[in-house]
C-alpha positions as CSV (number, residue, x, y, z in Angstrom):
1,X,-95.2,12.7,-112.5
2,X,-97.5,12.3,-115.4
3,X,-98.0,14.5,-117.5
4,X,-101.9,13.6,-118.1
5,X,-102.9,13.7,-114.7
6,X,-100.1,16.1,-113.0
7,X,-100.5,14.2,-110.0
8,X,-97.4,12.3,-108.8
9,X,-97.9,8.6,-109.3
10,X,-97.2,6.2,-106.7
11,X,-97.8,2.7,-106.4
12,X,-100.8,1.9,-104.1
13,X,-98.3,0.0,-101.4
14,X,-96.6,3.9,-101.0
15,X,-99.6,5.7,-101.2
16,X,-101.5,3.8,-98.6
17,X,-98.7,3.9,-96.3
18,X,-98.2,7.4,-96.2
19,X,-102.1,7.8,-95.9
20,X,-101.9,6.0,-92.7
21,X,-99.7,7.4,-91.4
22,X,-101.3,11.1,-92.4
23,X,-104.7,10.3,-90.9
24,X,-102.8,9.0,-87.7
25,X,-101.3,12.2,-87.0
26,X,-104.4,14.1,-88.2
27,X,-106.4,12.0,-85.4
28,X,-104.0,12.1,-82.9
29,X,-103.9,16.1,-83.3
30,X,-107.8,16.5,-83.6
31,X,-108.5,14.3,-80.7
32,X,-105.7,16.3,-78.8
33,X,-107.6,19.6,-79.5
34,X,-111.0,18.3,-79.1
35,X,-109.7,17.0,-75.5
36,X,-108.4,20.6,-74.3
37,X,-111.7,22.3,-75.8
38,X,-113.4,20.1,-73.6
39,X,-111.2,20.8,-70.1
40,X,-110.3,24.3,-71.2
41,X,-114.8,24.3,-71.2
42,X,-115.4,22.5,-68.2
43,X,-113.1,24.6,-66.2
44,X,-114.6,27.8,-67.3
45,X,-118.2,26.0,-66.0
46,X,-116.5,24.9,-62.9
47,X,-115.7,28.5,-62.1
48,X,-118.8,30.4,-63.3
49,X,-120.5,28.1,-60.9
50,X,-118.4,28.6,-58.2
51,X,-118.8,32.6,-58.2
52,X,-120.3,33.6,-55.1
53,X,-121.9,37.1,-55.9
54,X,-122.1,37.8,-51.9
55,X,-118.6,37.6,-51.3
56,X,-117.4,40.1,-53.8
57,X,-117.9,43.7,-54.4
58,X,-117.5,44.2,-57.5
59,X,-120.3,44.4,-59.9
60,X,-118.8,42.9,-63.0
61,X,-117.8,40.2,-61.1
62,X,-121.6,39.6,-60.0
63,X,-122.8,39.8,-63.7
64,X,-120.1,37.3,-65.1
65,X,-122.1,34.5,-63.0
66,X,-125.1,35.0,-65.5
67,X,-123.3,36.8,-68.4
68,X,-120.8,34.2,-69.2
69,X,-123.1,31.6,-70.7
70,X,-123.5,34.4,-73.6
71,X,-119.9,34.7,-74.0
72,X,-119.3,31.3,-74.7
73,X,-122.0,31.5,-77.7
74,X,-120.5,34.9,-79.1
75,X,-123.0,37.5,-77.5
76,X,-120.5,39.4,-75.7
77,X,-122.0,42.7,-76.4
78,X,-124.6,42.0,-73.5
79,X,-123.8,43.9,-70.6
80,X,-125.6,45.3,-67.2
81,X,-125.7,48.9,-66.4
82,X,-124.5,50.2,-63.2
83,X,-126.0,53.7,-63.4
């Protein structure tokens, strides 16, 4: 290390290596998340769509059809009264 700096020194042949190889697996791992946000998303969409409020009894199951869009954007305390 130098003592100036404190920063290990390495010759720019190492240090670009080891860069590459760093922002491979930092892509690889933010594409990998960014791709399951995505399904993990279109799924829950799929299946708020797909609620058919006739068919079920339950009332929290007829107000997740129109709720859910708030959950997604953190206003969760929203809810409809059955009283």
């Amino acid at each position: 290390m130098d003592p100036e700096v404190a920063l290990p020194t390495a010759l720019p042949t190492e240090r670009k290596s080891t860069s590459s190889v760093n922002l491979l697996l930092r892509t690889l791992f933010h594409s990998a998340n960014f791709t399951l946000s995505v399904f993990v998303s279109l799924w829950g969409i799929v299946m708020c769509l797909n609620i058919d409020p006739s068919q079920h009894s339950d009332p929290i199951i007829k107000d997740l059809k129109y709720l859910a869009p708030g959950f997604g954007t953190n206003w969760n305390y929203v809810s409809f009264s059955q009283t």
